[in-house]
N, C-alpha and C positions, 0 to 999 in steps of 0.2 A: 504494500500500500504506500503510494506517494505520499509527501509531507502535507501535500494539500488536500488529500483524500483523507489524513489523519487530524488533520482540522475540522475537517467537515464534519465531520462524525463526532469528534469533540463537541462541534458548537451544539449539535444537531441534542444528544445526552444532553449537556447540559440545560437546552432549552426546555426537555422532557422534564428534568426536573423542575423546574419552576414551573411547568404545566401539565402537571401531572394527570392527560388525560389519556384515555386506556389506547392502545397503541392497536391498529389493525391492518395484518397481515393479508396474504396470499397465498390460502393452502391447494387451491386445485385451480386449472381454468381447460374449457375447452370451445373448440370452435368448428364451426362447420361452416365455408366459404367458396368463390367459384373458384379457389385455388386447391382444395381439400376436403377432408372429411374430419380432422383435425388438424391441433396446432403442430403438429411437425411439420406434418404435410404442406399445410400454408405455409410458413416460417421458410421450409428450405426453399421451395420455390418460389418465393417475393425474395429470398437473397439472392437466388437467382435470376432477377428479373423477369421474370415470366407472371405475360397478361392472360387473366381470367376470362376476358370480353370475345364475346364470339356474338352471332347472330340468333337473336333469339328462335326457341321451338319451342316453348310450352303456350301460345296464341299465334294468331295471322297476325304478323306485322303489315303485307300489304298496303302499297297508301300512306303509311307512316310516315313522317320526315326523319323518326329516327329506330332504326330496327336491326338496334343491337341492346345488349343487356349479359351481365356478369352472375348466370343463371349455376346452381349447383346441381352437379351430378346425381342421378337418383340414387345410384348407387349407395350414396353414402347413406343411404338411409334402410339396406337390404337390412342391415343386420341388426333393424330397430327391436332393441328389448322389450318384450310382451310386458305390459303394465300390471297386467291378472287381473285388472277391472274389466267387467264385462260392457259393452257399450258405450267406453269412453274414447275411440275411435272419430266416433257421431259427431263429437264437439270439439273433436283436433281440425285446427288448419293447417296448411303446410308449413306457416313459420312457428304455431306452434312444435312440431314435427322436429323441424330444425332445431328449434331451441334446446328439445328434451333430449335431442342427439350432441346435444354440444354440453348441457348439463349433465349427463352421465359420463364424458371424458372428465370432467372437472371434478365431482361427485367421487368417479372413484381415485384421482389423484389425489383427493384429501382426506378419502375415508371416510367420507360424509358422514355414514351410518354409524360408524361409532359414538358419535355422541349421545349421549343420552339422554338429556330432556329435549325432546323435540317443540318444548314450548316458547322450547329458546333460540329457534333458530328460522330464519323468515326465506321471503319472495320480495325484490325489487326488481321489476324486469320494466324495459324499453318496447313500449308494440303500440302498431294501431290497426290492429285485428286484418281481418281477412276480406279483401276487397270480392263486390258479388261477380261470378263469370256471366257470359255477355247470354251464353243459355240460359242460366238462373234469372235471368232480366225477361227474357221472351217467354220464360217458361211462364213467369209469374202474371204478364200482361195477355196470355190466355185467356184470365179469367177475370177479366176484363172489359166492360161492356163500350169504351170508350163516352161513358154518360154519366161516368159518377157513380157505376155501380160495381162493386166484385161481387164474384160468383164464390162466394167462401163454401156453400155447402160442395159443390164439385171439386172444387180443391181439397178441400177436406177428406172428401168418399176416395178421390184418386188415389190420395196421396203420393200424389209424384212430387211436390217440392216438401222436402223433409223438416219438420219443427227445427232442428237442431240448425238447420243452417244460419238463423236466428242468432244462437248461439256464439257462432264464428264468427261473428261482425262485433262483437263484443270485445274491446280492449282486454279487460280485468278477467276473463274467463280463463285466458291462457296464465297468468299468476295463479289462479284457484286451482288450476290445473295440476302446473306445476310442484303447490304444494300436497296436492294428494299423489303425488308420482315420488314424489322424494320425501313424505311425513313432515312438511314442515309445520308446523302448528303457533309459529311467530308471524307478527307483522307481515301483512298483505298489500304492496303495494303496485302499482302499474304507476308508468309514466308514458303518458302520452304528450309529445314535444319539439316532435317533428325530426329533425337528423343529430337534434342533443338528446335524444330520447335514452340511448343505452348507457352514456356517460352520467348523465343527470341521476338514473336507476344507478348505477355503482358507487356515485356520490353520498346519493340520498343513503343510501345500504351503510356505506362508512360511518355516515354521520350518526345512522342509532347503533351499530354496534360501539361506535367510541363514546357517547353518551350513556351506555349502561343500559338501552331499552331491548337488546338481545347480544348474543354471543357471537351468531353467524348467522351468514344472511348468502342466499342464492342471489349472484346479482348480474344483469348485462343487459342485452336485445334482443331481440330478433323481428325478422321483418321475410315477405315473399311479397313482393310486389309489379311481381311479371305478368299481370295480366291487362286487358285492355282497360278496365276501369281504371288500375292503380298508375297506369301508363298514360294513357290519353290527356289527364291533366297536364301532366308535365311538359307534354308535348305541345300542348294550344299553348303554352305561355314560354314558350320558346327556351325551356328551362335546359332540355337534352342537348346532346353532340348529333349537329345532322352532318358535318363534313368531315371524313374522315378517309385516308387511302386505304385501310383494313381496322376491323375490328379493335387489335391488340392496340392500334394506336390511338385510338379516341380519346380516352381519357387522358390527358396530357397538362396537370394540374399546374401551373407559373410559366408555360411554355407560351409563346408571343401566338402561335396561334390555337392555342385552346378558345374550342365555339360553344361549351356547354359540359354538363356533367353526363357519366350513363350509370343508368339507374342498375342496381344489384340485389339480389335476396344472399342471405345466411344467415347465422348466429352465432354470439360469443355469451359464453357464460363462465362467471369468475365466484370462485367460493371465497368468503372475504370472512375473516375470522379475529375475535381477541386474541393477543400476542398469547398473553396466559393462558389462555383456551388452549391454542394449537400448541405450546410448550409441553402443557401435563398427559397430551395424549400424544406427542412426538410428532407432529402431521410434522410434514414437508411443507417449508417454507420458502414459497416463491421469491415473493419480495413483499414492498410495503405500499399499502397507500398513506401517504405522509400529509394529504389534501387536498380542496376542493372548494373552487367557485362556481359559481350560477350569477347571471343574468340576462337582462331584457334589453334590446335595444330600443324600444318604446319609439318605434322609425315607422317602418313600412311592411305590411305582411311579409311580400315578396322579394324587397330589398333592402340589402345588409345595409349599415352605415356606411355610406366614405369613409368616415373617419374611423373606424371601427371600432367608437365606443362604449357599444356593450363588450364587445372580445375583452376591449381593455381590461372594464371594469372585474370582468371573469377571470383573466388572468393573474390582477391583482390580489384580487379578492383569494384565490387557492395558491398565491406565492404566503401572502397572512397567514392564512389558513395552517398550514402546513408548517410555518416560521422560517422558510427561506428567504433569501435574497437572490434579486434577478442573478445576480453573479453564480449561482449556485446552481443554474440551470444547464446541464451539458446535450441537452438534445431537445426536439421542440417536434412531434408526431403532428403534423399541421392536419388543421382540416380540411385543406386543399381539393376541394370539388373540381377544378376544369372549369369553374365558369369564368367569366372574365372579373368582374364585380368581386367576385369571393375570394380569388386569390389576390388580388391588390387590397382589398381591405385590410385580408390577415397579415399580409406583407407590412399594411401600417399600423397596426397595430403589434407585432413584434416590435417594431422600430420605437413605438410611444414609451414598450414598457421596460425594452433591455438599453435601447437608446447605441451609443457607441458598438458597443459591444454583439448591436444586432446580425451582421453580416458577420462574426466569428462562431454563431451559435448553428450546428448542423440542423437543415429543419428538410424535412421529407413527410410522403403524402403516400400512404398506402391502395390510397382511390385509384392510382394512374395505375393499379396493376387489380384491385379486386372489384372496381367499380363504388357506386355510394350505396349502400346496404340500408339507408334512413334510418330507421331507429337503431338495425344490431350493427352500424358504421363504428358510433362513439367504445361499444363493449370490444369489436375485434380489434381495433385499433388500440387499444388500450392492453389486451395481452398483446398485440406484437412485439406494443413497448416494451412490455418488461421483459420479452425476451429476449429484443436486441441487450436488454440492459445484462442479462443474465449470460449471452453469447458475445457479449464485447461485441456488436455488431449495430451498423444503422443502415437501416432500410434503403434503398435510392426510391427518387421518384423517376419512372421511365417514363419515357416518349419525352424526356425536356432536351430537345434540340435547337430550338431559337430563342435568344432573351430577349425578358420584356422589360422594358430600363424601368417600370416601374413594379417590375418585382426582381428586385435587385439583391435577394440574401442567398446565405449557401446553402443550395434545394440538393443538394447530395443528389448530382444529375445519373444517373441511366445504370451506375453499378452499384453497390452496398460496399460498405468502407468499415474496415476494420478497427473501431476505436471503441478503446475501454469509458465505459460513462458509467456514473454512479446515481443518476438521478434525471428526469427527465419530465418531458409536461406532454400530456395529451389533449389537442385542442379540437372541442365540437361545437359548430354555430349553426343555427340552424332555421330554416324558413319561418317567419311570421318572430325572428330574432332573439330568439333561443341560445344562450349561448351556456356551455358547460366547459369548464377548466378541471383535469385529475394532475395530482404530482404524484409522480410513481418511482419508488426507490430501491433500490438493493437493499436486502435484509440485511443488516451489518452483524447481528449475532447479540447483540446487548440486550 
């Protein structure tokens, strides 16, 4: 450990004791994304620059301005663990699906089921349920008289559209879910919050196991939003990548010609634990969340601030949080979408809070190789952190081949770069100006 690394660690103690509040760890995480079925998998091929983005096939693109998407393999979900609930199938979406495939790599890296009061251990997750298919639309306007009237009793005698689909349009179903799949019987929360959704959910999870309201908390996103409902929006407001020479390169997050973001499904799920918890039963200790800002940019639904504001005030707010100083930042997990607006904003807002020092800080974009996931974006991005933190390794952002003099920091262009970091910031901002800040650190052993 360098002098300066023994400083750090120093200060970091010693701030613990004068704030003596309960410290929260990283006993399991896992992910399911277009690069994987978990986090190995992800992890080695984003160090190897390899793009997830292909053309989508689970709807008709046709027509579209943009018809590609950062879709996951079914595969990864052949070898889904039976639940032994009979009919809880009914009420799974696919990003539920995901999620609970990504929650049991994490689950059993920390031995979840060992613990014993299950009253003490929760659900924060990132979702906004399950958009209707374009069937389920036609099906339902069958019955339909076009006068003001539905035909409820034929629908009903048919039963061809099933009660349960109901169900799946419901944010918070997939948390209730979730705790009946893994016995959680703590705190229930959803967040619904558009692409800070998974981050906000890991935050919020932090903030009550370090306040003493549980011990361990299931926490991240998940999101599946390749269908034409969940697509089409984005598309009339010119939010996607229509120009692009292939797939792999569309997403191209601080590169002078990024035209838009491409939208993604997976899931990240992180078991997030008291130090003391995971000490007395030995879990594996990832790393640390050391802290966490939230806020609003109180702007415009669909556009960030110029000046980027809220990022700021988020930024801020989880360097506090945490009791770091900008200086003590060695990596920056950007929330770098590809649009034009998003990446100069965060570009100025980096520059507000580290100021000089901004263009020495490596900051890279995990978008430009798995696409934007919306809610489970902030949860995957957030393990890759900590594993570049854990592999000495940072991510690159690919496809940056032209600069934009007004996103002028070091975007760690096209390869992953071999540097030890002890500490790091993942940044999530998101539509209608949402912004979540995590500091995420190496378990130092104290």
């Amino acid at each position: 450990m360098s002098s300066n690394d023994s400083m750090r660690v120093e200060g970091r103690n010693a701030r613990s004791e004068q704030n003596p509040r309960r410290r929260v760890v990283v006993t399991g995480a896992g992910m399911v994304t277009p690069l994987g079925g978990n986090c190995r998998e992800t992890f080695d091929k984003a160090v190897n620059g390899v793009s997830g983005i292909d053309y989508v096939k689970s709807f008709e693109t046709a027509g579209l301005p943009c018809r590609i998407g950062g879709e996951v393999d079914d595969r990864c979900l052949e070898d889904f663990p039976d639940s032994g609930i009979q009919g809880i199938e009914k009420y799974s979406s696919r990003g539920l699906k995901l999620m609970r495939a990504a929650t049991v790599e994490a689950a059993r890296q920390a031995r979840l089921e060992e613990l014993p009061d299950r009253r003490r251990i929760g659900v924060s997750l990132g979702y906004h349920a399950e958009n209707p298919s374009v069937s389920e639309m036609m099906l339902l306007h069958r019955f339909y008289d076009g006068n003001g009237h539905w035909d409820m009793k034929s629908l009903k005698e048919r039963g061809s559209y099933p009660c349960f689909s109901f169900f799946r349009r419901k944010p918070d179903v997939a948390t209730s879910l979730l705790s009946v799949f893994f016995d959680c019987r703590g705190s229930n929360l959803t967040v619904v919050s558009a692409c800070a959704a998974g981050a906000q959910a890991i935050g919020e999870a932090f903030r009550m196991i370090r306040e003493g309201r549980t011990d361990a908390m299931i926490a991240g996103g998940c999101e599946a939003p390749l269908n034409f409902a969940g697509f089409v929006g984005f598309a009339l407001i010119r939010a996607l990548s229509e120009k692009y020479a292939a797939p792999s390169k569309a997403s191209r997050p601080f590169d002078r010609k990024r035209n838009g973001f491409v939208m993604a499904e997976g899931a990240g799920a992180l078991i997030l634990e008291e130090l003391g918890c995971a000490r007395a039963r030995n879990a594996p200790i990832l790393g640390e969340i050391l802290g966490y800002g939230a806020s609003a940019d109180a702007y415009r639904i669909t556009d960030v601030h110029p000046k980027g504001e809220g990022a700021v005030l988020a930024i801020r707010r989880a360097l506090e949080d945490a009791s770091l100083a900008p200086e003590d930042i060695q990596y920056i997990n950007a929330h770098g979408t590809s649009t034009v607006q998003n990446d100069i904003s965060e570009t100025v807002a980096i520059k507000r809070v580290f100021g000089e020092r901004a263009g020495k800080i490596p900051v890279s974009s995990n978008k430009s190789m798995i696409g934007h996931a919306i809610a489970a974006a902030g949860a995957i991005e957030s393990i890759l952190t900590l594993m570049g933190i854990q592999n000495g390794i940072i991510l690159p952002t690919i496809n940056h081949e032209l600069r934009d003099p007004k996103c002028d920091l070091d975007y760690v262009p096209n390869e992953a770069r071999v540097q030890r970091h002890r500490i790091a910031m993942s940044n999530s901002f998101g539509f209608g100006g949402q912004n979540a800040c995590l500091c995420i650190g190496e378990y130092d052993g104290s």
